[in-house]
N, C-alpha and C positions, 0 to 999 in steps of 0.2 A: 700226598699225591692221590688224586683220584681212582675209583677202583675203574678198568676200563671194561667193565662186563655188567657197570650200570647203567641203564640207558638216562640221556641226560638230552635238554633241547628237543630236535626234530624228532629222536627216536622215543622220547616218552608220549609226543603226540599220536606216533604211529605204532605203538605197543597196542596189540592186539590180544582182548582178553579171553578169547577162547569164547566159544560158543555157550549157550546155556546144556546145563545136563539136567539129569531125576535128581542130583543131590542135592540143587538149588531150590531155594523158596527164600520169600521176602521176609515174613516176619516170622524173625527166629532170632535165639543168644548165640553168643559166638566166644568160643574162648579169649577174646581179647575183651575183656569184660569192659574196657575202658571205652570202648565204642558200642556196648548198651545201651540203650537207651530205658531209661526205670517210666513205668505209663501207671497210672490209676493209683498214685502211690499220694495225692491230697483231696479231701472231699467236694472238691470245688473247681474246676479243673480251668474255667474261663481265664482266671490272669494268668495261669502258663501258658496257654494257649494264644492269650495275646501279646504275653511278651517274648511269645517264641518266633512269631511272626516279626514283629519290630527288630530284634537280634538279628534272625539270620537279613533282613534287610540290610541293618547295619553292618555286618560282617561282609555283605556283595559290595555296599559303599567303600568302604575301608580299603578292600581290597583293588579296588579302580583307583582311588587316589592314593594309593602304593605301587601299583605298577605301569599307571594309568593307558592302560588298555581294556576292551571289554565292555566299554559305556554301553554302546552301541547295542549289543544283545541283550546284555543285563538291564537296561532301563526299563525294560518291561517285569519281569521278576520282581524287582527292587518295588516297582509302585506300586504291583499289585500288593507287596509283601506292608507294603506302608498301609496301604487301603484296607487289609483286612488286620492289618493290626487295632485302626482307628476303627472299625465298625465293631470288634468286639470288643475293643474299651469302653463302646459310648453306650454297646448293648448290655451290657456288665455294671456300669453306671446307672443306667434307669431300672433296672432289675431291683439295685441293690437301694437305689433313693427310694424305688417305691417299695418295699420293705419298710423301710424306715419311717416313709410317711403312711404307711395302712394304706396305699392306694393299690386296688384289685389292677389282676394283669400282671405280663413277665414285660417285654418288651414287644416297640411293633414289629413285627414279620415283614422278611424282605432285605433284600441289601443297600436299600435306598439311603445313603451317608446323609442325604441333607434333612429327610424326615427324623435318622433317626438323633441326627445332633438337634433337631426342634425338641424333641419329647424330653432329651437330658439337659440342655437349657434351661429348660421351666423346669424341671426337678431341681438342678443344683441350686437356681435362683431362691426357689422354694425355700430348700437345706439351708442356706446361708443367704440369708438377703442382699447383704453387703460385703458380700467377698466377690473379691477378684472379677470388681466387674468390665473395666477396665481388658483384661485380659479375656473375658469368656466375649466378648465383641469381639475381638480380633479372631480369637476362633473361630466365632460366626462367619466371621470372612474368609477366612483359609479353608475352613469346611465347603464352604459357598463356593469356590474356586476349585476346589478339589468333586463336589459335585456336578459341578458344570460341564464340566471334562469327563468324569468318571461316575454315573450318578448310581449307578447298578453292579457295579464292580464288574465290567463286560469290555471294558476301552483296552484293559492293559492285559488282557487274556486272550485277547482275539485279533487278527487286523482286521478285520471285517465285520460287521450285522448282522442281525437275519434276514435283512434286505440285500446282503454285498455291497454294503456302503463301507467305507473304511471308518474306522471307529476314533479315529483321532487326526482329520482330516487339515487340521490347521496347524500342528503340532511342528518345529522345526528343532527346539532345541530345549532339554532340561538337563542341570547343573544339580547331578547327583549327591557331589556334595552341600550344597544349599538346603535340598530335599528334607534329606539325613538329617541337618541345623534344624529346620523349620518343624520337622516332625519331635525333635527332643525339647523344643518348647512349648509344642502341643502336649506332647506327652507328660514334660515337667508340673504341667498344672490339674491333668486327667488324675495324674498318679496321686497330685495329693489332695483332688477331691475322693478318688478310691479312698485314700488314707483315714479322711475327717467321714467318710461317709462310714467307715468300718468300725471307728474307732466311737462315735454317735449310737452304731447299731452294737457292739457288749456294753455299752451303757444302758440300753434299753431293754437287752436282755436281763442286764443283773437289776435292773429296777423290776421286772415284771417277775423274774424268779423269784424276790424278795417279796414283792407282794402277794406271790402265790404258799411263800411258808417254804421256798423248797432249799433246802440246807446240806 
């Protein structure tokens, strides 16, 4: 039997949590250690950072086709959360290829998804001539679709412009979970050029170590 001094339904919507006080501040530890969150704890911080974005996406997915309500608000959250997961996979990608191939520069500047899947394109093509090529064209296209819509990361953060235009004027309906599919075979193939491209670079280093003598 239920305890009846828990609120449940309408009354947890309307559970009122008290005003802020001086003892509150945001970033801080909390004795329930299990909702810490641990920060600066690998020297590299880009693929947590973009697979923290793609998860919690995923988890707002999930969550709509488990109780299916919710689309409606969350379809902005969710794409941005896809959008900036794919910009810093593709920026973390060209960073990491042009390491590998000694080309000067980090990545280009900007949120711009379709320049920046151009730059990593011709990197991984570079990396691997004949992989997956088949699959980084179709990319091309989902990138290109997802740019067109979203080219600045600005359509699914705002409903407006800086003109007051609406930002996704032709937009009637997206199939969150589709999304969620389309983005885990993007990401299926990102992750294991990450993989070969990480895994190319301690090859490189242990060749140059050993050629420098160092033991």
């Amino acid at each position: 039997m239920s305890d009846p001094t828990t609120p449940t339904g309408w009354e947890k919507l309307l559970e009122f949590p008290g005003p802020p006080t001086s003892d509150d501040a945001f970033f801080t530890s909390q004795e329930d250690w299990w909702n810490n969150a641990c920060l600066n704890w690998c020297h590299d911080g880009w693929s947590l950072y973009a697979s923290g974005y793609k998860e919690a996406a995923d988890l707002l997915v999930k969550g709509v086709e488990a109780n299916g309500a919710g689309q409606d608000a969350l379809v902005y959250p969710v794409l941005f959360l896809y959008r900036q997961y794919l910009e810093l996979q593709l920026k973390d990608l060209v960073r990491q290829a042009r390491r590998l191939l000694d080309k000067p520069g980090n990545f280009p500047k900007g949120h711009h998804i379709g320049y920046l899947w151009q730059a990593c394109h011709g990197l991984l093509s570079e990396v691997s001539p004949n992989d997956s090529v088949a699959e980084l064209k179709e990319i091309s296209r989902l990138i290109g679709e997802f740019s067109a819509v979203d080219p600045t990361s600005e359509a699914f953060r705002y409903p407006q412009d800086l003109n007051g235009n609406p930002t996704l004027p032709s937009m009637r309906y997206i199939n969150l979970r589709n999304v969620r599919e389309v983005v885990d075979k993007i990401s299926f193939i990102l992750g294991g050029a990450e993989a070969q491209i990480g895994e190319f670079l301690s090859i490189k280093h242990d060749m140059e170590s050993e050629f420098r003598g160092d033991y």
